[in-house]
N, C-alpha and C positions, 0 to 999 in steps of 0.2 A: 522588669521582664520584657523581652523583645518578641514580640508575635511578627510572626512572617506570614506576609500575605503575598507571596510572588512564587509560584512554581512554574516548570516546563514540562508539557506533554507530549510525547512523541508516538505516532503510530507511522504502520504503513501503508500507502497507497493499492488497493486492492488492483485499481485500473493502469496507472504504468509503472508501481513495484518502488516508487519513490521513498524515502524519509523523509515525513514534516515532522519539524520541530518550531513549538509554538510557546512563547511564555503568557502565562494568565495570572493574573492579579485578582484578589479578594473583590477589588472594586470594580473589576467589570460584571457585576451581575448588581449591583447598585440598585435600588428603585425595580427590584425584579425580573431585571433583564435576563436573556438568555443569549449564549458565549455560543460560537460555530468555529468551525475548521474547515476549511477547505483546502484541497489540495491542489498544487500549481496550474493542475491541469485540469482544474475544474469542478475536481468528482467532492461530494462532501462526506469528510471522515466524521465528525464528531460535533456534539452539543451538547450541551450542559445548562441546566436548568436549575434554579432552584424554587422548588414547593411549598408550602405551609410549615412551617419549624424550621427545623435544620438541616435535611436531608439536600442532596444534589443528587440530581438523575442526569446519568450518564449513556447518551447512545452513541455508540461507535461503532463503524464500518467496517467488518474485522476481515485484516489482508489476509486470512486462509481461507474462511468459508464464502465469503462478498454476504455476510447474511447480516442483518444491524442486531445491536446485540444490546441489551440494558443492564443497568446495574446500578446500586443508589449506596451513596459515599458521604460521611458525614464532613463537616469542614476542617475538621482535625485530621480526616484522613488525607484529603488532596492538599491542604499546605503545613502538610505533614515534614519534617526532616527525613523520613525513612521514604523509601522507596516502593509505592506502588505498583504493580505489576496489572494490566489489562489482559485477558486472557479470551480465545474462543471457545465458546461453551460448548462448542460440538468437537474439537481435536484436546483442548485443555492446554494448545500450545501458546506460547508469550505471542500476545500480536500489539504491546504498547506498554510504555511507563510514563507513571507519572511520578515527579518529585525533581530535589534539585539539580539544578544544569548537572553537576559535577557525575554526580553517579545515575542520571540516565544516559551520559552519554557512554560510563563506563560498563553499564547495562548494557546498551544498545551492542558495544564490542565484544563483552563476556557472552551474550546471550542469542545475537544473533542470527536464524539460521536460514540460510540458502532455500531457494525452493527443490532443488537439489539432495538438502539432507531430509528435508520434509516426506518426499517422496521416500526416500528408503527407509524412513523411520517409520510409514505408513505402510510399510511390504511392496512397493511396489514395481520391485525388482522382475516378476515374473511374466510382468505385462509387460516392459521391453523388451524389443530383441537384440540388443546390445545397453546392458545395463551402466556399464561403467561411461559407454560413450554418451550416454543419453543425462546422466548427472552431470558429468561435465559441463556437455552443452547447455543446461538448463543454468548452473552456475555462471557460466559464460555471462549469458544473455540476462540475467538478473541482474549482474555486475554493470553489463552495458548502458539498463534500462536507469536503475541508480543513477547510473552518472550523464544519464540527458543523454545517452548516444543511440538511442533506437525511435524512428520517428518514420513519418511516410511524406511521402509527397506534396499532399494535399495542403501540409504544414502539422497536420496534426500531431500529438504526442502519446496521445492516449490510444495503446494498443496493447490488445487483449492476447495471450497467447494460449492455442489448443493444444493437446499434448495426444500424440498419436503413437505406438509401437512404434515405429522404426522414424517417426521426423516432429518437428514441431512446427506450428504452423501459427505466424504474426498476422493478425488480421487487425487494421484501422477500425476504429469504432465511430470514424466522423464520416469517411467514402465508403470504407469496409473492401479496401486493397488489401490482397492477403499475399504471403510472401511463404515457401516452405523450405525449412532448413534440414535435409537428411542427417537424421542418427544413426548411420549404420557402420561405419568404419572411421576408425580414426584421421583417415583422411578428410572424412567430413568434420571432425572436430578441427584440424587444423587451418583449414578454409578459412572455415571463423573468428578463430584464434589470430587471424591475419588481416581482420576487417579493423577499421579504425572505429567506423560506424555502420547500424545496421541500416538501412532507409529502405521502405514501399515504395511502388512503384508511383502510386496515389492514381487517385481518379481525375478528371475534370471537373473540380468542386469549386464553384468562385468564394472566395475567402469570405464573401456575406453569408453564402449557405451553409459555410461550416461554421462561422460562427453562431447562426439562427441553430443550427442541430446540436451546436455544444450548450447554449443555454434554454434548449427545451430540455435535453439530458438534464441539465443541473434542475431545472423546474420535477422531473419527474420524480428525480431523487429526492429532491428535498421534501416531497409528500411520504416518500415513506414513515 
């Protein structure tokens, strides 16, 4: 009988919209250790612990709500053949899988969704004033953020986006340079559509102080 001790976890990055994928092995919790995830940029998605018996506790950083979220998995479930699904317990929507490379990654394609279809699947058509421009745009910039193309000045990566009726607005979490993009005519979708990359304009931030403010962030986080 062959027991597998090797899966891959995938979530998303709450703060720049990233996919990590991370493989874990049975034996990295050895002698009791506890497994982290971090995302390129810093921010911490996930740990996994294991407790008294056989349980693993699971806290993950869930890319819908930014709220940590818990849940306990026995070890048959996480290096399981079958595919587990991480969900947030406040929309009920997929925010992570676990299981083998093959079918999270065909997960991650089937299942997918834009912050774009989130929004309308959550009603929230009536609060824009151009609703089809405003999915777009979000889609857009999702796509961008994914692929390392929206950043600020300062160098930093990690940026937060506000969502306003009629624009959206990219604000640095390291200067906190904000950038605002109109949604209100397709001409403003097109704009975009024509950028290669997005970039702030950044503050005067010398690369020591953003680095000191990215890993007080990562300190604060990791207390939660």
């Amino acid at each position: 009988m062959i027991i597998h001790t090797l899966n891959v976890v995938v979530l998303r990055c709450p703060s720049c919209g990233r996919l990590e994928f991370r493989g874990f092995s049975l034996f990295n919790f050895a002698g009791g250790r506890t497994w982290q995830v971090e995302c390129s940029c810093g921010t911490p998605l996930l740990t996994i612990s294991r407790k008294k018996g056989k349980s693993f506790w699971l806290q993950y950083r869930c890319g819908m709500c930014d709220s940590l979220h818990i849940s306990r998995h026995t070890r048959k479930e996480l290096w399981s053949r079958e595919l587990l699904t991480l969900t947030c317990k406040e929309t009920e929507l997929e925010v992570g899988f676990i299981g083998p490379r093959e079918k999270v990654q065909r997960a991650v394609q089937r299942h997918d969704r834009t912050l774009a279809q989130v929004a309308r699947d959550l009603g929230f058509s009536d609060y824009f004033e151009e609703p089809d421009v405003m999915y777009q745009l979000l889609s857009l910039i999702y796509q961008l953020a994914e692929e390392g193309r929206v950043s600020c000045g300062c160098g930093s990566e990690n940026i937060e986006i506000e969502i306003f009726p009629g624009h959206l607005q990219l604000r640095c979490q390291a200067c906190r340079a904000e950038k605002n993009l109109p949604a209100a005519t397709m001409a403003d979708l097109e704009q975009v559509e024509n950028l290669q990359e997005i970039r702030l304009p950044g503050h005067l931030v010398s690369r020591n102080e953003t680095l000191s403010k990215q890993r007080y962030r990562r300190r604060q986080k990791s207390r939660v």
